[in-house]
C-alpha positions as CSV (number, residue, x, y, z in Angstrom):
1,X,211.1,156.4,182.8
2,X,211.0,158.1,186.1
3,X,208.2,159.8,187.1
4,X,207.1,163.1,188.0
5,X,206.3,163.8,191.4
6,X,203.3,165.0,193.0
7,X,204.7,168.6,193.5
8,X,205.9,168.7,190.1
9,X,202.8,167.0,188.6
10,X,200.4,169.6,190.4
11,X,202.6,172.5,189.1
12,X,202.5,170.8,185.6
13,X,198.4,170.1,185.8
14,X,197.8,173.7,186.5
15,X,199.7,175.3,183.7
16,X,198.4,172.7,181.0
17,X,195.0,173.4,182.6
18,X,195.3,177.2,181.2
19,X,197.4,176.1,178.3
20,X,194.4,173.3,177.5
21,X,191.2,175.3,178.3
22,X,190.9,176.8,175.2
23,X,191.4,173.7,173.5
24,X,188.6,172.0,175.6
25,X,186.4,175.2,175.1
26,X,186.8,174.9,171.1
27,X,185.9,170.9,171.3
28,X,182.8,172.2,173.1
29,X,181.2,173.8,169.7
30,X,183.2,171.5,167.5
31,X,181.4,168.4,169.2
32,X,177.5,169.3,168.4
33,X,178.3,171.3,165.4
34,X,180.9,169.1,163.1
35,X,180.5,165.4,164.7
36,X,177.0,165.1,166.1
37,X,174.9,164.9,163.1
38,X,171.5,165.0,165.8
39,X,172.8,167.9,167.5
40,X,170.3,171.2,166.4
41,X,173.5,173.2,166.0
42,X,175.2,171.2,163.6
43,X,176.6,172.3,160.1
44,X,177.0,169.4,158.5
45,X,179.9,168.1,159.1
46,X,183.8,169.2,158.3
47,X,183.9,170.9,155.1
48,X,180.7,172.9,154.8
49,X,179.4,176.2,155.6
50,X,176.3,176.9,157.7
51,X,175.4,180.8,157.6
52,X,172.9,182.9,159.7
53,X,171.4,185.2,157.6
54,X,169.1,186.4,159.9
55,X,169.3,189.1,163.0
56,X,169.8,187.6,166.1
57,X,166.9,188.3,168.4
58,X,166.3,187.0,171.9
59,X,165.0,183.4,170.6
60,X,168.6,181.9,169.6
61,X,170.1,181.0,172.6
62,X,172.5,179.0,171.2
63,X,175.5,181.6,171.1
64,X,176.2,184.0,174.2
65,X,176.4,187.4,174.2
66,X,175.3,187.0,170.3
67,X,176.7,189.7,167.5
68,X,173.8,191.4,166.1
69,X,176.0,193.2,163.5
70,X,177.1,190.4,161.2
71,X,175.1,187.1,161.0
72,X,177.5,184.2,161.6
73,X,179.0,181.7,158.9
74,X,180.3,178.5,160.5
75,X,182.3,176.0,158.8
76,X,185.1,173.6,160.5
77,X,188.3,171.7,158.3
78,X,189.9,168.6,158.8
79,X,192.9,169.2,157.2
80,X,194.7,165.8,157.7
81,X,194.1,164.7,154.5
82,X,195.0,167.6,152.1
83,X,194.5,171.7,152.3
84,X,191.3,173.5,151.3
85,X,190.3,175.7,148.9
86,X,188.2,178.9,150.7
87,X,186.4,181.0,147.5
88,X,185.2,184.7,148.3
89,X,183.1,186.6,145.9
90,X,183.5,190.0,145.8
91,X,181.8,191.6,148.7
92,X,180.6,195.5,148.8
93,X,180.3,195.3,152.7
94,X,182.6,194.7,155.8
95,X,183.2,190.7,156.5
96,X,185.7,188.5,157.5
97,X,186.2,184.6,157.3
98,X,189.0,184.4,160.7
99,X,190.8,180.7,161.2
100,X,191.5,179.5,164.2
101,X,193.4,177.0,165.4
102,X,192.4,174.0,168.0
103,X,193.7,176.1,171.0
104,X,191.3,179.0,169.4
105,X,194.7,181.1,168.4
106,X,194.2,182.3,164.3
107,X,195.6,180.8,161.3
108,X,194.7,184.0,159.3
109,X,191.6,186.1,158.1
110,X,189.8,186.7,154.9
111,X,188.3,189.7,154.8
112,X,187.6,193.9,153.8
113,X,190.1,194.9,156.5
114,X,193.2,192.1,155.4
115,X,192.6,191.1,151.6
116,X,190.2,192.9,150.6
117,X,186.7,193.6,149.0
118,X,187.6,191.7,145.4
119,X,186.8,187.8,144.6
120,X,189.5,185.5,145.2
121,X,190.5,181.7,146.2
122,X,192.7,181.4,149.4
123,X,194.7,177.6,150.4
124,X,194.0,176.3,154.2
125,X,197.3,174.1,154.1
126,X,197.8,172.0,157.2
127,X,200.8,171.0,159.3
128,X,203.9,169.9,157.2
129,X,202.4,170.8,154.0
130,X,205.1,171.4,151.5
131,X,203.0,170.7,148.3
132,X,202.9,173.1,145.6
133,X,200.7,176.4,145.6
134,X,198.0,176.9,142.9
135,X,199.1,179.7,140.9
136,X,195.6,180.7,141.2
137,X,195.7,181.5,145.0
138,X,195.4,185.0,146.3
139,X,197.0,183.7,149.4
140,X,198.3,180.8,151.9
141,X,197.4,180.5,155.7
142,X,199.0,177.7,157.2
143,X,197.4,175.9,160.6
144,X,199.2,174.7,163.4
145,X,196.5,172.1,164.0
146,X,194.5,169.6,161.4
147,X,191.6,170.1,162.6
148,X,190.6,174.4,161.5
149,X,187.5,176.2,162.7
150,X,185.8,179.1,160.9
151,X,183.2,182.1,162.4
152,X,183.0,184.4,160.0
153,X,180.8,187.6,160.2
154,X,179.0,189.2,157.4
155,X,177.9,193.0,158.0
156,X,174.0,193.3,157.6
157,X,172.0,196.9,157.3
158,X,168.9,195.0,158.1
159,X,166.2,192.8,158.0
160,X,164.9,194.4,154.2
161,X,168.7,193.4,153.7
162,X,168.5,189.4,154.2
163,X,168.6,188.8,151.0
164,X,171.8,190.5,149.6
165,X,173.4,189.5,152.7
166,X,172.4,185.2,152.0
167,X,173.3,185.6,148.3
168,X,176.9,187.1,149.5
169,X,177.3,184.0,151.9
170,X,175.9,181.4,149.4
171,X,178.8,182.2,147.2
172,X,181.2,181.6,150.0
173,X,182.8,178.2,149.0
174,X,184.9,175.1,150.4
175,X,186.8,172.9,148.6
176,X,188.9,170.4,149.0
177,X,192.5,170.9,146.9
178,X,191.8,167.9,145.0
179,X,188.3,168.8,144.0
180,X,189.6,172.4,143.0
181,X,192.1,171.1,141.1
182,X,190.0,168.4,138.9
183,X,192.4,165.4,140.6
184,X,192.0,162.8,142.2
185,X,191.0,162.8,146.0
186,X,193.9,161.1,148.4
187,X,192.9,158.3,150.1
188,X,190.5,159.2,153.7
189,X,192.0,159.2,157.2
190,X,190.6,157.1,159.7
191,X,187.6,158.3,161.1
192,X,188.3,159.4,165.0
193,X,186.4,157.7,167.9
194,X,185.0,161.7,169.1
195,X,184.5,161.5,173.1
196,X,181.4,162.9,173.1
197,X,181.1,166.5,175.4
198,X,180.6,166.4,178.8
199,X,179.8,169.9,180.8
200,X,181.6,168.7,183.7
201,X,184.7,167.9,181.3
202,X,186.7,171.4,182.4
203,X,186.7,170.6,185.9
204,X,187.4,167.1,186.8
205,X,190.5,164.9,185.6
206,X,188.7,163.9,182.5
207,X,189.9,167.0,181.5
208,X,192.8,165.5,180.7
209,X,191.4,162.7,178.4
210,X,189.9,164.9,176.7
211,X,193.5,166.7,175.9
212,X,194.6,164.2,175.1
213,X,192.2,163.0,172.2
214,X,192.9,166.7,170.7
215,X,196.5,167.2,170.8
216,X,196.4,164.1,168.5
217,X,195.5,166.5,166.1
218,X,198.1,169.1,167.2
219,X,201.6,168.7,166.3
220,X,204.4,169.6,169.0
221,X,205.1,173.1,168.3
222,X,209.0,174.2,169.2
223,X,207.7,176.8,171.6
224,X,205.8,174.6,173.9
225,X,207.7,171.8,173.9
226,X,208.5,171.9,177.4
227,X,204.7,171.5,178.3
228,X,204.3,169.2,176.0
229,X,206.9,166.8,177.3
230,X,205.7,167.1,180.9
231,X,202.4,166.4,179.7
232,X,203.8,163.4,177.9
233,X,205.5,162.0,181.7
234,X,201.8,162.1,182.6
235,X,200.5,160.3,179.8
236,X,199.1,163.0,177.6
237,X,200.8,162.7,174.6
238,X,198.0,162.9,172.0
239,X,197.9,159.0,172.0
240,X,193.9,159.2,172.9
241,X,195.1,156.7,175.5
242,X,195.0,158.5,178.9
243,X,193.5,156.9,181.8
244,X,192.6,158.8,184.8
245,X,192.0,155.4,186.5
246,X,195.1,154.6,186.0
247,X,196.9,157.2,187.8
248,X,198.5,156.4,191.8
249,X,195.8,158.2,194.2
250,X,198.6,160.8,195.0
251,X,199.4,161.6,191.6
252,X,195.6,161.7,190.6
253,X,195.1,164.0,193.8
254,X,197.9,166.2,192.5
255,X,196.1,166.4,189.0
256,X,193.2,167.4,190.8
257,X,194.8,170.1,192.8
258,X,196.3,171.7,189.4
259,X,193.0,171.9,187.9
260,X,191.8,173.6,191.2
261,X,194.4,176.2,190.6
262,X,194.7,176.4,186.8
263,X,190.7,177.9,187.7
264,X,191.6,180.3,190.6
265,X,194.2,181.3,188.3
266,X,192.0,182.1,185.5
267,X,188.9,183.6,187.6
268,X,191.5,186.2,189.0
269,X,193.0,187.1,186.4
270,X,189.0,187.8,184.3
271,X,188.6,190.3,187.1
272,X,191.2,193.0,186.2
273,X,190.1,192.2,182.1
274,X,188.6,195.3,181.4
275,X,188.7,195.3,177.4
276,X,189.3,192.3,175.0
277,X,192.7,194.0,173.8
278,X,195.2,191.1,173.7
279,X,193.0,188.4,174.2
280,X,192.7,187.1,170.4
281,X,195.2,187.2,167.7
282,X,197.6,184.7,165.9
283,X,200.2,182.9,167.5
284,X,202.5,185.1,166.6
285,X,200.6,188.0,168.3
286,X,199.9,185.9,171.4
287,X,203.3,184.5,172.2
288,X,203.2,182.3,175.3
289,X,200.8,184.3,177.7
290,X,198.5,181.4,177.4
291,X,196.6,183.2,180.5
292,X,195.1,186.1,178.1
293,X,194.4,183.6,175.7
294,X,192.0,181.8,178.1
295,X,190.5,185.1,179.5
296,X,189.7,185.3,175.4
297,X,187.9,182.0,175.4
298,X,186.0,182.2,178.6
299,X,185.0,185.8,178.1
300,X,184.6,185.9,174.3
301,X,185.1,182.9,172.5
302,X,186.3,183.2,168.6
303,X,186.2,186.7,169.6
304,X,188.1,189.0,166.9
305,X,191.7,190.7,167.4
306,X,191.6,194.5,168.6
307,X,192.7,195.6,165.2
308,X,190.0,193.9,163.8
309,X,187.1,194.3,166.2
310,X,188.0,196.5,169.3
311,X,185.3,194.9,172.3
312,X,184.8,196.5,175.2
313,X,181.4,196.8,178.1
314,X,179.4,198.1,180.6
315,X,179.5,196.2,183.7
316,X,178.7,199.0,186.5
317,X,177.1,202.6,186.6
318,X,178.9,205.8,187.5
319,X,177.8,204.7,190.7
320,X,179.7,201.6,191.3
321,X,176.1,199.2,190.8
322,X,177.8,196.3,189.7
323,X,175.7,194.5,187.4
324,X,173.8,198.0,186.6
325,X,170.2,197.1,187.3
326,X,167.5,198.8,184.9
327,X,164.2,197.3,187.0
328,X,165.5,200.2,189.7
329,X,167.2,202.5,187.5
330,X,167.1,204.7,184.4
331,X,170.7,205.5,182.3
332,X,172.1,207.9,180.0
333,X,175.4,207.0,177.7
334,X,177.0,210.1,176.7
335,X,178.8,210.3,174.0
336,X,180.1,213.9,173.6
337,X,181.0,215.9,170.5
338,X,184.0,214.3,168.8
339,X,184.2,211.5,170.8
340,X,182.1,208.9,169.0
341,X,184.0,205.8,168.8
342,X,186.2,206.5,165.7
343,X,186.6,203.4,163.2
344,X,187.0,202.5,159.7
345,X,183.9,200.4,159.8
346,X,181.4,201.1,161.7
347,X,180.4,200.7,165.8
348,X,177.6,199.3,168.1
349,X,176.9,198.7,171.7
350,X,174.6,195.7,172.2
351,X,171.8,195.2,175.1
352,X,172.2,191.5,176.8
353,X,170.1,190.5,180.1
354,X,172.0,188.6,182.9
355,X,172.9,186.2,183.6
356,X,172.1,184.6,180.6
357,X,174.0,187.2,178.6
358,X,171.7,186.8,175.9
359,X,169.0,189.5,173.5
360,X,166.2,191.6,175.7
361,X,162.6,191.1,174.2
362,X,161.7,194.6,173.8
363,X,158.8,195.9,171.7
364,X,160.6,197.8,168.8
365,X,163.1,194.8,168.4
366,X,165.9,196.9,169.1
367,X,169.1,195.0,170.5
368,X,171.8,196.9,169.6
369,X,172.8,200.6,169.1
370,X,175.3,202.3,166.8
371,X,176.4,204.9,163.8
372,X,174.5,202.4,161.6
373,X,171.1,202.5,163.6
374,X,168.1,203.8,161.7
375,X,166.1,207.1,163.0
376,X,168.8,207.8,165.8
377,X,169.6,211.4,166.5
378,X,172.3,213.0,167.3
379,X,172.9,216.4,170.3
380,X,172.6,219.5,168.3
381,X,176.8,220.0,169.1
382,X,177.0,216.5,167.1
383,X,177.5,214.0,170.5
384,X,175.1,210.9,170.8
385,X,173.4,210.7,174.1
386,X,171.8,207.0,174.4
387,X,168.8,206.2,177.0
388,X,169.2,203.1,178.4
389,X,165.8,202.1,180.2
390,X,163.1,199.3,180.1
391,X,160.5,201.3,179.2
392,X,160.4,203.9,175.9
393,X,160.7,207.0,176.8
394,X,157.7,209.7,176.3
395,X,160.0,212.4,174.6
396,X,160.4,211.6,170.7
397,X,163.8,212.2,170.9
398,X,164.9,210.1,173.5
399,X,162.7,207.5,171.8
400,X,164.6,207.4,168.6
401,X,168.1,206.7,170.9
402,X,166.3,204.5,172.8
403,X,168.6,200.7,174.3
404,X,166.0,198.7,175.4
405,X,166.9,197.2,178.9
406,X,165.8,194.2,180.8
407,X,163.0,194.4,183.9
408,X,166.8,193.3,186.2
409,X,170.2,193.2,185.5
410,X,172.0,194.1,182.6
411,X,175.5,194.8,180.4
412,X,176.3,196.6,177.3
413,X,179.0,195.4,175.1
414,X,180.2,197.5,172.5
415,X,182.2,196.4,169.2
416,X,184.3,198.4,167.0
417,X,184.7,197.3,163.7
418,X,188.3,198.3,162.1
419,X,188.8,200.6,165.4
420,X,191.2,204.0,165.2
421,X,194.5,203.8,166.8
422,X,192.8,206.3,169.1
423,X,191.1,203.5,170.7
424,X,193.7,200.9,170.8
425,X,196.1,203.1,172.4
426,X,193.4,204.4,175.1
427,X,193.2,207.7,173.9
428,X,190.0,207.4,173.2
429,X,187.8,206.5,176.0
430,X,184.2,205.3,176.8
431,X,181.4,207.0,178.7
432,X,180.8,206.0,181.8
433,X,177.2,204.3,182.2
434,X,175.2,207.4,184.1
435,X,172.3,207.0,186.2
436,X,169.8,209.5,185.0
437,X,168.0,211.1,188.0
């Protein structure tokens, strides 16, 4: 077989880069959490829930930019063997249970907004499953991929709610089809030999190894066939066999020289990303514009789709201070009268400290701000003005709608659970972030 050459391999590098990053991205919380039984942030293993039923607070580092609305439920699928069984009690709260694929593009959701608040069992059927449907299934989502990851969110009022929110999650329930059914299990795959996670992974040719070890669990899909065939002339053909070393020094240079432009690529384009609408959403919704989908899983990893929750920041003042900065400044978010950010669920804008992009310690353990926020109070004409400041304001009112800042730079990203058409048609707009003199 002939060849590519270095022109075409370079051209072929950089596009699987973007196509692959998500992929590589997912593997990077699969790794610790599903295969490395030592790793702190492991579930478990495939198969099993591990919930967060507390508030986030500035101790877990572990997830960036942490929700501090609805705890987390992780749980990952290896589907190769037979579909799951995914049991929901019924839930008198917002939640959703979304699937995602390996590249991070969803199978489906589970939830108040898309099936529902009653109890029900839903089938997580792998590639090229045509085996019959329990009759007692609310519903089928079919993956692309075998292996299937799960972040779902699970609204909580607060911390005197911990308890009704862990008894909800408790009854949240995987099963193997098999085990549902009372039959036998079919026989085991192979257990994979996992390339352990390697930071540097996403920049170097190994990048590429990597790729290749996953795409054995992704079957050729009609619409990227093309990529995947060129990726095949390189050697990544989901064979777990690549070998940078292998490569001629002009092809591995031309490698190299995609993954130096699959980055610029991707660093550009997060520049003019100004909300998250777009960059999550089933195949179906995503298409081919593998670009947004990689903005998605730089920015916001297993972030949710606009329809389900609308995310959007504060990255600069009215002033153009870009990050805003609270050790030299004090702000005011305005929300005016009938122009509260108008969803079916409910909204919040949450405080992180940079770079870390993680909680502010404050004293009143305040992290996020919303409808949903106890004691806030709203302008006599019915807006919401928020202060945004290190230190608690002296006057009681500004107190009670008080967003904790860090002592240096900051950003505010606001979620909007089950948003309004209004806001994903951009007829409804934020506030700026106004420095208060």
């Amino acid at each position: 077989m002939e060849h590519p050459s270095p022109d075409e391999t370079r051209k072929t590098a950089a596009e699987a880069w973007i196509w692959g990053y998500p992929l590589l991205e997912n593997y990077r919380t699969l790794y610790p959490q599903a295969v490395d039984p030592d790793d702190p942030r492991s579930v478990g293993g495939f198969g099993r829930f591990r919930h967060y039923s507390q508030p986030f607070s500035p101790a877990n580092t572990d997830i960036v930019t942490p929700n501090n609305d609805t705890p987390y439920s992780w749980g990952w699928l290896d589907l190769r063997a037979e579909p799951w069984v995914v049991s929901v009690p019924a839930v008198n709260r917002y939640y959703v249970l979304p699937f995602h694929d390996l590249d991070t593009s969803y199978v489906g959701y589970i939830g108040a907004r898309t099936t529902g608040q009653e109890a029900g069992h839903h089938l997580i059927a792998g590639p090229g499953f045509e085996g019959e449907v329990p009759e007692e299934m609310a519903g089928v989502l079919r993956a692309d991929s075998f292996l299937v990851g799960i972040l779902g969110r699970t609204y909580l009022a607060g911390a005197e709610d911990v308890e009704e929110l862990r008894a909800i999650q408790d009854r949240y329930q995987l099963r193997p089809l098999s085990e549902f059914l009372g039959e036998p299990a079919p026989p085991t795959p192979a257990e994979p030999v996992w390339p352990a996670w390697h930071e540097d992974a996403l920049d170097t040719v190994e990048f590429f190894t990597l790729l290749d070890f996953l795409l054995g669990f992704f079957p050729v899909l009609d619409s990227e066939r093309d990529l995947r065939e060129r990726l095949a002339a390189l050697g990544v053909d989901g064979r777990g066999e690549f070998e940078p070393s292998a490569l001629r020094p002009d092809v591995k240079e031309a490698v190299e020289q995609g993954i130096s432009e699959g980055r610029a690529t991707l660093e550009a384009a997060k520049r003019n990303a100004a909300d998250s609408t777009g960059w999550f959403g089933t195949r179906a919704e995503l298409g081919s514009d593998y670009l947004t989908r990689a903005i998605g899983a730089d920015k916001g990893l297993y972030g949710l789709p606009a329809a389900e929750a609308w995310y959007a920041g504060w990255t600069q003042d009215d002033q153009g201070n870009r990050p805003p900065d609270a050790s030299q400044r004090e702000y005011v978010l305005h929300f005016p009268a009938g122009r509260l950010p108008p969803s079916r669920f409910f909204w919040s804008a949450t405080m992180y400290r940079l770079p870390e992009r993680l909680l502010v310690d404050n004293p009143i353990d305040r992290y996020s701000i919303g409808d949903r926020t106890p004691g806030i109070v709203y302008d006599e004409d019915g807006g919401l003005t928020v202060h945004v400041r290190k230190d608690a304001p002296q006057d009681p009112k500004e107190a009670a709608n008080w967003l904790p800042a860090p002592d240096g730079p900051f950003s505010i990203v606001i979620r909007v659970y089950g948003p309004d058409p209004a806001v994903l048609d951009h007829t409804w707009t934020m506030p700026q972030l106004t420095v208060h003199d």
